[in-house]
N, C-alpha and C positions, 0 to 999 in steps of 0.2 A: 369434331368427330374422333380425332386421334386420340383425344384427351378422355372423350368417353368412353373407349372400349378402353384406352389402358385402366383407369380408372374398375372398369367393371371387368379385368383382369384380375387387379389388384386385389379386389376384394374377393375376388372367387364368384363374379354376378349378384353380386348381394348379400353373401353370405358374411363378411366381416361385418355387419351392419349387424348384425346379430346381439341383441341386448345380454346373451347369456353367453360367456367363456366360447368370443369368435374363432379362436385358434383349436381351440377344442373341435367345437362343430366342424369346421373346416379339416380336420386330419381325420374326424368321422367319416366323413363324406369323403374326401379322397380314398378312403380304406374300403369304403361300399363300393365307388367306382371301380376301383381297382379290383373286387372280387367278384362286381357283375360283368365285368369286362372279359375277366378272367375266365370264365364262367360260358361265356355267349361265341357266338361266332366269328368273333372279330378276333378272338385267342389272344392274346395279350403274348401266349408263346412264340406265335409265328412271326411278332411287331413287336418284338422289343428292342431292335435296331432303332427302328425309325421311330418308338417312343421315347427313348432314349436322345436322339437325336432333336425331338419337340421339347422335352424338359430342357435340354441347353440352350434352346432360343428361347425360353419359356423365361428363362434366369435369366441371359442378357437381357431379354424386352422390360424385366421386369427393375431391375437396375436402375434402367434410362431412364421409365415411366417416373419409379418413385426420386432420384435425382432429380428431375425434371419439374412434375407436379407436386413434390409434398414438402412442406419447410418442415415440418416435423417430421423427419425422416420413417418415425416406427410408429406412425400412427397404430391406434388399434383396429381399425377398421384392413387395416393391409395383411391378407391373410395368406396373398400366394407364396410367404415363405412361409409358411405350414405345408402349404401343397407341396412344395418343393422339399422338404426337407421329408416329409413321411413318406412322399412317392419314393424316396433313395431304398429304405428296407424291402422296399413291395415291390421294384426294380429288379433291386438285388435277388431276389429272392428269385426269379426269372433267371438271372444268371450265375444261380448256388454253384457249387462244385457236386457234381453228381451225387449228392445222398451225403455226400464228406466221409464218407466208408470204401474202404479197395474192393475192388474187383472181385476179388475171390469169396466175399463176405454179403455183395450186392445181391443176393438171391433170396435170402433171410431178413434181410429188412423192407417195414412199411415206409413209401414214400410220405415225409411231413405234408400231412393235409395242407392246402393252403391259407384255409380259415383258421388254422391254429399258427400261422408264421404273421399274417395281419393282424391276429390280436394280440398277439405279446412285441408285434414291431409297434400295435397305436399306441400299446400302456409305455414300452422302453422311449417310444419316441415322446411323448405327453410328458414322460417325466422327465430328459434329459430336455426338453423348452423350456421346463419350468423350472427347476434348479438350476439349470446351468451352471453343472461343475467348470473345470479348467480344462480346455481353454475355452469353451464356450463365453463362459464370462468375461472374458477378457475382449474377446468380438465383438461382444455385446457393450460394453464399456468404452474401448477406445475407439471402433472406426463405425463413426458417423454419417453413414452414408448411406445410399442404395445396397452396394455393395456388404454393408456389415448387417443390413439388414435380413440380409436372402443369406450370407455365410454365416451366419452364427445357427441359422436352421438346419442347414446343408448339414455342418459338423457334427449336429444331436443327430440327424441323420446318420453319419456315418458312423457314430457310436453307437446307434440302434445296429445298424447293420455286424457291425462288429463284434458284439454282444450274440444276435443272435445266432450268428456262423460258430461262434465260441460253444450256443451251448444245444445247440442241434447236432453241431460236430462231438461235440462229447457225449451227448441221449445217443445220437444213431451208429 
């Protein structure tokens, strides 16, 4: 039983089994959760604590699982570092710095839609998986493991994030 839920963790319930670009589909669907969520009565604003706190068991669980069960560490069907690495901008973005504009200027500006911070975090994030500059590449290259598995996504993550604080903070 343990082996089958981590398993349909790992894949996102089926979704890495996906014949067509499973990491893609998988940071799709993270991006729609995230904005139906967003979105509904469960406010993703008032639970970003304790979502925050489920993605870091989400990463340890997901570590053991793939150490555990997969001799090929990065199989393709393993899609929860996509979830994990896309959910970082759509997190972040939960916990921006206020508009990134002072006080005496916050009256004149529109707040960034959200649906406009998920699409440019699914394209920065899609492409910082897929290129993988430095140091992504190097994560990706030398450490063979659960662990390099889930952080080489984390990092594209935090590059999406970084990216888009840099040019939100410069539009707004």
């Amino acid at each position: 039983m343990i082996k089958t839920l981590g398993k349909s963790i790992l894949t996102l319930f089926g979704i890495g089994y996906s014949k067509y670009a499973p990491g893609t589909v998988a940071s799709f669907i993270t991006c729609l959760t995230y904005f139906i969520l967003g979105e509904s009565d469960f406010s993703l604003h008032k639970n970003k604590i304790f979502i925050s706190f489920f993605l870091i068991i989400i990463f340890i669980y997901s570590i053991i699982i793939i150490d555990k069960f997969y001799k090929k560490n990065d199989a393709r069907e393993i899609v929860i570092d996509e979830f994990m690495g896309q959910s970082i901008p759509l997190i972040a973005f939960l916990f921006r710095p206020e508009n990134f504009i002072p006080n005496c200027c916050y009256q004149s500006v529109i707040e960034i839609p959200s649906v406009i911070w998920i699409l440019f975090a699914f394209i920065l994030f899609r492409f910082f998986d897929i290129v993988k500059p430095y140091p992504i590449n190097l994560i990706d290259e030398k450490i063979k493991n659960g662990f390099g598995v889930m952080f080489d996504d984390v990092v594209a993550g935090i590059f999406t994030t970084l990216i888009l604080y840099i040019v939100f903070g410069l539009w707004y």
